[in-house]
N, C-alpha and C positions, 0 to 999 in steps of 0.2 A: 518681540520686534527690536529691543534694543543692541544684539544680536549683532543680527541683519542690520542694523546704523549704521556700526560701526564698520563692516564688511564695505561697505558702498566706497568708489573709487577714493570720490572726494575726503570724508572722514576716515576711510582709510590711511589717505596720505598725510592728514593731520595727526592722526597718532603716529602714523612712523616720524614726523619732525618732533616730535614728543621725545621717542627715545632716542633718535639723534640727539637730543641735547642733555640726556640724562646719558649718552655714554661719553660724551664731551666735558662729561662732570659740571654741568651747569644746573643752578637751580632754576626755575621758570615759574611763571606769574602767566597764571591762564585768565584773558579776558572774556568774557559769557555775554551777552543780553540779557535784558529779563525776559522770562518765559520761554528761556530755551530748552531748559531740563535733562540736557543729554551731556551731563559731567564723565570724560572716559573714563575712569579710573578704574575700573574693570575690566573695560577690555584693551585698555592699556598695559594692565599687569599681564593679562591674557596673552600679549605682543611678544611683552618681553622675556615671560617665562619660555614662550613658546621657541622664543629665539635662543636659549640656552642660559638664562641668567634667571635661574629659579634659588640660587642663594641668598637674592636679595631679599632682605624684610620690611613687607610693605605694611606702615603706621597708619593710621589715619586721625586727625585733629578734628573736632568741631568746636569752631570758637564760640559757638553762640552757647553751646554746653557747657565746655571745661574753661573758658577764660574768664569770671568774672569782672575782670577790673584789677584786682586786688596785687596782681603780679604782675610782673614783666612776661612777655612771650618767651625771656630766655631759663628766668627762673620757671616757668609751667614745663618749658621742657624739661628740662634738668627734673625737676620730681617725676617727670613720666617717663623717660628715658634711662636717668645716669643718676637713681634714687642712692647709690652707692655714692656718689662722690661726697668728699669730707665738708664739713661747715665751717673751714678755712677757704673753700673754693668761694672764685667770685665769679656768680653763675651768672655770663653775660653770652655774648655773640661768638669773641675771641675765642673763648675757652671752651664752649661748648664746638666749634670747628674744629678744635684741636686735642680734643678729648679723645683717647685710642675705643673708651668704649664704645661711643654714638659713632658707627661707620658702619656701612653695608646696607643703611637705610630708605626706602626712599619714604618721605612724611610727607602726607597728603594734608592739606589744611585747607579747611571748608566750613560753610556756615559762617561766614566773615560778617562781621558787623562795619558800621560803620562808624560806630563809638572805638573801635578798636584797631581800626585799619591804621591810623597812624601810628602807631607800638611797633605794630608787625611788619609794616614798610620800613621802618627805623631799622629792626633784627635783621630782617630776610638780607637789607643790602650791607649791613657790617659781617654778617653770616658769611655771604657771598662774595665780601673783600679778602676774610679771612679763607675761605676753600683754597684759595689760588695758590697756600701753603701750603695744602696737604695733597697728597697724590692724590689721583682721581679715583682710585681701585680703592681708596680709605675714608674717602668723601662720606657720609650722609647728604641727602639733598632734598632740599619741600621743592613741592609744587601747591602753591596757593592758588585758590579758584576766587575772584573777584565776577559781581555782578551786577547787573543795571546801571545803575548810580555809582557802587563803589566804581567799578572800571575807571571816572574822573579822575580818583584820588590814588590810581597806581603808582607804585612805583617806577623811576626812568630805567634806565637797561643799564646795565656796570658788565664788568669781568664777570663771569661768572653767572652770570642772572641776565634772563631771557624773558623777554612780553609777548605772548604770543597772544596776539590775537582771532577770536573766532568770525575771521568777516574773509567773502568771498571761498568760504570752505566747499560750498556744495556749487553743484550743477545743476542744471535740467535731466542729465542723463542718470542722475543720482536719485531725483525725485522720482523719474521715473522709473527707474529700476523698484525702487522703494513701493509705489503704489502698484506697481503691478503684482508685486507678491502681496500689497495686501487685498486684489480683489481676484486674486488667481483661482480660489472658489467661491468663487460668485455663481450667480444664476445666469446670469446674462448669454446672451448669444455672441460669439468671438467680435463681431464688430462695434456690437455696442459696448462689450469690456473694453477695447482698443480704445472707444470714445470717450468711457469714463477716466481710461488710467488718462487720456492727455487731457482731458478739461482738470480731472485731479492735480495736473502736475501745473497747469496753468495758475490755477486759482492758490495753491500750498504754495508755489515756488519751491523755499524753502524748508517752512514750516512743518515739521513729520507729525503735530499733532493737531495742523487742519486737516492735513491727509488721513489720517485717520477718523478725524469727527466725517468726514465727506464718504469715507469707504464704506461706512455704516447707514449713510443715507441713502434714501430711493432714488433713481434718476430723475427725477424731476427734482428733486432738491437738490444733485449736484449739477442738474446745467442750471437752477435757478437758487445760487448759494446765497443771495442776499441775506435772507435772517439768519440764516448759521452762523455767517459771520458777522450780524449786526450782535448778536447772541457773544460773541469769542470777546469782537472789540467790548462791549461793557463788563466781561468775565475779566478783561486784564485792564482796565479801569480808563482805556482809552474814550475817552469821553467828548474830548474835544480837541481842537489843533495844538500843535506844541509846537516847541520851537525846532528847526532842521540840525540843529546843534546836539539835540536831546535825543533825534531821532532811533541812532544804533543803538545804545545802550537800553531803550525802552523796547526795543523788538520789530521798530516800525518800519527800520529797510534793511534792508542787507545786498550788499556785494553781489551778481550774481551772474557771470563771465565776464566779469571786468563792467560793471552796471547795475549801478544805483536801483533796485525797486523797490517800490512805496507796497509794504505788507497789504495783502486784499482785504483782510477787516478795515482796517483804516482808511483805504478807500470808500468805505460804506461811512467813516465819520465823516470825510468830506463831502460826502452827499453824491461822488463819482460813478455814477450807476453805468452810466457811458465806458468809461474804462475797466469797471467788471465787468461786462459786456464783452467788451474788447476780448478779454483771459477766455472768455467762454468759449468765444468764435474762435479765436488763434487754438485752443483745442480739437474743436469741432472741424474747422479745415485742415489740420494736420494729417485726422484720421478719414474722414468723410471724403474728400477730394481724390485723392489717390486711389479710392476703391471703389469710385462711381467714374473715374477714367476707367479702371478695370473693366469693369460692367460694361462700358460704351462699349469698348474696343471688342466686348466678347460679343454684344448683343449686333453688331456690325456684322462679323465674323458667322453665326446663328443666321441672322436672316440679310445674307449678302443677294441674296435673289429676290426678296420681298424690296430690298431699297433704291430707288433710284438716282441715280446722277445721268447728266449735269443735272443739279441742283439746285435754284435760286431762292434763297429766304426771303420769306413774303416783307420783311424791314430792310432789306437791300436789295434794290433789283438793278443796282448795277455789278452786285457782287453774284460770282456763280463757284459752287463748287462741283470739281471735275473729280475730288479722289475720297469712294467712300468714307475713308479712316478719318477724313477732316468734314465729317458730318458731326455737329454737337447732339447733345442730349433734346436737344428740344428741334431739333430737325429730324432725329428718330423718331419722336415721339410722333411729330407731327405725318410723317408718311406712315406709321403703322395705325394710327387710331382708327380709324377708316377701315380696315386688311380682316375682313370676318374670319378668315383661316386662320389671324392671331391667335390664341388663347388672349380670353377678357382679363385673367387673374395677371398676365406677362404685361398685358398694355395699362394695366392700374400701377403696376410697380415701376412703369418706365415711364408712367404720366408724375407718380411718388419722385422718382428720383430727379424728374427736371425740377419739381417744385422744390425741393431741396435743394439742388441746386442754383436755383435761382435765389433765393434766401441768403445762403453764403456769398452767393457772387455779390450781392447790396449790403454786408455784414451786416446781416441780420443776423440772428442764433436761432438752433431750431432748439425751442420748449413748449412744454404746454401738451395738448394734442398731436403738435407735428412730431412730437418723438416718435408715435405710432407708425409715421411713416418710414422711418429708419429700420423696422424689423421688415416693412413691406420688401425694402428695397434688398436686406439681406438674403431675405426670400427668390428673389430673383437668382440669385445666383444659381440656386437648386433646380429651379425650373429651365435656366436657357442649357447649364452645362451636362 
């Protein structure tokens, strides 16, 4: 699936700003959350090769591995890099930029500590004073992946050296696209996959690996996500309020077309049951509303000779309706109940879909038991067309 991530519109276009500033000969400082997990550097190499620059030789750093302490960032490269150069050389920022052998590199440096962030924000921006020296085609260039907490203690942006941050990257259309390949063989019947991919995409927003814990669960646990993600928030140590300062960098909101949302586990720390609620239903009326006007208009259509106008609804009797098509679901209901020439199996599924319908009209969410009504009502279709 990691794959497919990066494919997706939004992280898509985040790796192409990626190698926009690597052919700009800029080095870059990638900001993460915690618990995002999806570092590109693979199918960023993937990008670039693909794009015709498969000369480059891609390094990779882990400082939580190779830096003990003991060196400078400039001296650890120079031994892993430029093991050649003389013990007259002064292995610092300057001279490693200017070195003819370190060139055609790109160095990935990852695993960042926070004992060590300040050395390496020290190199990266003397590094990146000194690039603007050498042609860009002779450049070596890092990209440092900082996360959670370090993101605080980045470095500022210079000549040379880009902050990119990971906020407002994805969509709704991202997610969704996302969860629908993951539940593309599913068991489910076409309308209830439709309703799980958009409560999926309500409740993850963002998130690829709620969507994932959610793809794996039964539909009754993705319309009623509560413990899965009371389960995530104590797995990532969300425990209690924090401060809105803290928020990005710990995973709790993110950007999400230009709008702040508060992650759905952490709505479960708030005690917000109301507001996952909310995610449920804005899923649930995305898919269900649209396909039970369907249904109306066909079942209209089906028995235009069974229904009568003028029309007056036994809750307004000074309202009358003169034109079939603007008959609701519960004014069909209500003339065929009665009509023994119906089929009994056609007037339970169109008695199902007002009760449905009536639940979403008061945001309510349908779980529990009433899910059973949703295969009722996809059934109908089989039977009127």
């Amino acid at each position: 699936m990691q794959r497919l991530w990066w494919k997706l519109p939004g992280p898509a276009k985040y790796l192409r700003q990626l190698e926009e500033e690597f052919r700009a000969g800029n080095n870059t400082v990638l900001l993460f959350p915690d618990h995002t997990g999806d570092n590109p550097q693979e199918a960023l190499r993937g990008l670039v090769e693909e794009n015709g620059d498969t000369w480059l030789d891609w390094e990779y750093v882990n400082v939580r591995l190779e830096d003990s302490g003991t060196k400078s960032p400039a001296q650890l490269l120079y031994d892993r890099f430029v093991p050649s150069a003389t013990t007259e050389t002064i292995r610092n920022a300057e001279n490693l930029a200017k070195d003819d052998s370190f060139c055609g590199k790109i160095v990935w440096v990852y695993g960042m500590t926070v004992e060590r962030l300040s050395k390496w924000n020290e190199f990266i921006q003397e590094y990146s004073h000194f690039c603007k020296e050498t042609r860009i085609f002779e450049r070596s260039l890092f990209c440092i992946v900082l996360e959670g907490e370090q993101t605080t203690l980045a470095p500022g942006e210079a000549e040379c050296l880009k902050i990119i941050k990971w906020e407002g990257v994805l969509s709704k259309l991202d997610m969704m696209l996302y969860v629908s390949n993951l539940l593309q063989d599913s068991s489910y019947n076409t309308l209830i996959r439709k309703m799980a991919v958009s409560v999926i995409t309500e409740i993850a927003q963002w998130d690829r690996h709620v969507a994932e814990r959610l793809a794996i669960s039964n539909l009754e646990t993705i319309m009623s996500p509560w413990d899965v993600l009371s389960r995530i928030a104590e797995e990532r140590g969300w425990v209690s309020e924090c401060s809105e300062d803290d928020r990005w960098q710990m995973g709790i909101t993110q950007l999400i077309e230009g709008r702040t949302v508060i992650h759905s586990a952490y709505l479960v720390i708030l005690g917000k049951e109301t507001g996952l609620d909310r995610r449920v239903w804005e899923g649930q009326l995305a898919t269900l509303f649209p396909y039970m006007e369907e249904r109306r208009q066909a079942l209209i259509r089906k028995f235009r000779d069974e229904l009568a106008i003028p029309f007056r609804p036994h809750q307004d009797k000074d309202f009358v309706i003169l034109d079939l098509f603007d008959l609701e679901i519960g004014h069909i209901y209500y003339q065929l109940r009665s009509q023994g020439q119906i089929r009994e199996d056609i007037r339970d599924a169109v008695r199902n879909m007002r009760e449905i319908r009536n639940m979403l009209a008061h945001l309510r969410t349908v779980k529990g038991g009433h899910l059973n009504l949703i295969a009722r009502i996809y059934d109908l279709e089989r039977m009127i067309d």
